[in-house]
C-alpha positions in Angstrom: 15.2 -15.0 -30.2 13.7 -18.5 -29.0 10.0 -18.4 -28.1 11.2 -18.9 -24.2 13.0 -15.5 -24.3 10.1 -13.4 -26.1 7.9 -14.6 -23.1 10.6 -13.3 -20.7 10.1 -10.3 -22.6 6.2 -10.3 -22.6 6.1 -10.6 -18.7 8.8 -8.3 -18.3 6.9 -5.6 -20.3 3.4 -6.5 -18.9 4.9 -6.2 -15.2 6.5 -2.9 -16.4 2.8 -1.3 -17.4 1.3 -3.0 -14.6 3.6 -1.9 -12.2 3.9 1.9 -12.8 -0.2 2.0 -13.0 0.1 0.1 -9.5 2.6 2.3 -8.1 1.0 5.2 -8.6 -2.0 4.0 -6.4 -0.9 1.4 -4.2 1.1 3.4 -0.9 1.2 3.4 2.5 0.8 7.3 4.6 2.7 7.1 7.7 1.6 8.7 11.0 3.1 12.2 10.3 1.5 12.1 6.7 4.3 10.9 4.4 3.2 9.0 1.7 5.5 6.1 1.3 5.5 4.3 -2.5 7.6 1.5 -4.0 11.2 2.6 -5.6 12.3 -0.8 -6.6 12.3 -3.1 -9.8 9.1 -2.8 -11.7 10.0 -5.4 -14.2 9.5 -7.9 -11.4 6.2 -9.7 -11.0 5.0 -8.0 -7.4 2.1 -9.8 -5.2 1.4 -7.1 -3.2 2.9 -3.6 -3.6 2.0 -2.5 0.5 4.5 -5.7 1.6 6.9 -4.9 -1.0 7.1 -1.0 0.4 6.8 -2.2 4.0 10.0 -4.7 3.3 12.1 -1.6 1.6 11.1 0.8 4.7 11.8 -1.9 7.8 14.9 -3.2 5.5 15.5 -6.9 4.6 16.6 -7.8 8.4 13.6 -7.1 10.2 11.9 -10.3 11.9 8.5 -10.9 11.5 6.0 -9.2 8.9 6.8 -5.9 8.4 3.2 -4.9 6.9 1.5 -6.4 10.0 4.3 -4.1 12.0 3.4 -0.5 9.7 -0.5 -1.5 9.7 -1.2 -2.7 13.0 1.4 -1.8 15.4 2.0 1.2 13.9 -1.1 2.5 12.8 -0.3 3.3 8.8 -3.1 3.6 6.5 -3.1 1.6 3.2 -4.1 3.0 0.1 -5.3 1.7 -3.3 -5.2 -2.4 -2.3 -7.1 -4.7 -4.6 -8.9 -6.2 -1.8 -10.4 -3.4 0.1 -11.9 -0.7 -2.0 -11.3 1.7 0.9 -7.8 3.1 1.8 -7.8 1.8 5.6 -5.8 1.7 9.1 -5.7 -0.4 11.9 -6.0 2.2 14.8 -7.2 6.2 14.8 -5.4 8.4 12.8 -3.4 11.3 13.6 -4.4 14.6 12.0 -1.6 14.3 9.6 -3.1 11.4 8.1 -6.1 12.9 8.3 -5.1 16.0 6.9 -2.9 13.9 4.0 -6.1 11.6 2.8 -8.2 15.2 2.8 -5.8 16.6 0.3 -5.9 13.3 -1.6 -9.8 13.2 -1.4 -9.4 10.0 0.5 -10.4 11.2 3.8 -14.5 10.3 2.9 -13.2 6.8 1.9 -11.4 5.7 5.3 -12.4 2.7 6.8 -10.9 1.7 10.2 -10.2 -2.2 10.8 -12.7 -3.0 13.8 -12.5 -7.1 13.7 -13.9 -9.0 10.8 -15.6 -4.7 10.0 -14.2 -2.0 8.0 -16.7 1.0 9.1 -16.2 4.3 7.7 -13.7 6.3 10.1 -16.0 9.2 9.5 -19.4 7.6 10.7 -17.4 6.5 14.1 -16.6 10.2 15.2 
């Protein structure tokens, strides 16, 4: 094995390890409280597991950016990113989400995108 193939096989196993701890908290909840997750290669190095899921739910065809679409237009909440320590949505959430993050023991946790803000959903109601 030349030194170029067990670093293929480094990454490949790092991405692997990475990955599965990743997809277990990195999802999107739709707004009738489905909990959407990443099925696809985890040997793959992913940047960002909410576009990767958005891309395999709107399929490879769909124009523009299929997060932005879920998130903002329509009103999905985002769970476990690595920016924001707070699973968050764009717009109110139905009571299926609501009721989804509350079995999680997320609900305490939302934060709603107001501008530049990311109040606690719970403090606005």
């Amino acid at each position: 094995m030349c030194i170029d193939e067990e670093e293929d096989d480094y990454e490949i196993q790092y991405n692997i390890k990475w990955n599965t701890e990743r997809q277990k908290d990195e999802y999107l909840i739709d707004r009738k409280g489905k909990i959407h997750r990443y099925l696809g290669d985890l040997t793959k190095n992913i940047y960002s597991f909410h576009h990767a899921i958005a891309r395999q739910v709107l399929g490879d065809d769909f124009k523009g950016d299929p997060l932005d679409h879920l998130y903002i237009t329509l009103g999905w909440v985002m769970v476990g990113s690595s920016v924001y320590d707070c699973p968050i949505i764009d717009k109110e959430p139905s009571q299926a989400q609501i009721d989804m993050l509350f079995d999680l023991g997320l609900y305490d946790r939302l934060c709603i995108h107001k501008g530049d803000i990311y109040p606690k959903y719970k403090d606005m109601i």
